[in-house]
N, C-alpha and C positions, 0 to 999 in steps of 0.2 A: 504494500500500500504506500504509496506516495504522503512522503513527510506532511502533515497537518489535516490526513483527509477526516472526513468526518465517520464515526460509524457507532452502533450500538454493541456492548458487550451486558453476555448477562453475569452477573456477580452474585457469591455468595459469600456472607459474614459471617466467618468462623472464631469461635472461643477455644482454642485448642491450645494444651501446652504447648511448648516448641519442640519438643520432640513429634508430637505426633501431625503436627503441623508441617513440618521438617519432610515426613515422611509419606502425608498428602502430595505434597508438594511435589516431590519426585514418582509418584504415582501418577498424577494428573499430567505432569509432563510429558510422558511417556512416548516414544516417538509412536509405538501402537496405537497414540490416540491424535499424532498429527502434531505432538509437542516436540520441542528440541530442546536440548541442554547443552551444555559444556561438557565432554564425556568426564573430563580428567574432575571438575566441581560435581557430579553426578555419583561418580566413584566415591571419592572424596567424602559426601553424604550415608551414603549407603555403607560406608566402614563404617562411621561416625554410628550408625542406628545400631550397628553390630547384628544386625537379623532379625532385631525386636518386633517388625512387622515385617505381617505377610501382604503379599502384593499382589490378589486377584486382578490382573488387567483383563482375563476374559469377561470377568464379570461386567467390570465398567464398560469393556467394547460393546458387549452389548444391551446393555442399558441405553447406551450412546447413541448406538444403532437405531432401537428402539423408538426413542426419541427423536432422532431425526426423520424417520417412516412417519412416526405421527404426523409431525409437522411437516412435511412433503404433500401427505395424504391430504393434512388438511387444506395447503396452499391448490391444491388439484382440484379440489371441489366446487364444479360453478355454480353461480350465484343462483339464488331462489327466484323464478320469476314471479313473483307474488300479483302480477295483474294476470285477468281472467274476465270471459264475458260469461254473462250469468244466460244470453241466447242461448 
């Protein structure tokens, strides 16, 4: 995207220690979900958790998934023509 464009993201506000925040973080990144990292800061994390979480990415893929069908589906759908003659 070209420097200053404009666009919607959706966000969610999390209260999470920093560890398990930490470890959101590197889940949600995931290049399986279209995210990028720094390998070598990525690594670097992942020692840091020492294993303490597990990392379902099939699950998230497809929630994801999921979730973007809906909204596809629903963008698909034409409009209601709600006029009608009662002839």
């Amino acid at each position: 995207m070209p420097c200053g464009g404009d666009y919607d993201i959706e966000v969610s506000l999390v209260d999470l220690p920093l560890e398990r925040e930490k470890a959101l973080n590197v889940m949600l990144n995931a290049a399986e979900l279209g995210g990028e990292f720094d390998e070598d800061k990525r690594q670097s994390l992942l020692d840091e958790l020492g294993g303490k979480f597990e990392f379902d990415l099939n699950a998230l893929i497809v929630a994801e998934e999921k979730k973007a069908t809906k909204k596809r589906q629903k963008a698909e759908k034409p409009p209601i023509d709600a006029t009608f003659d009662c002839d």
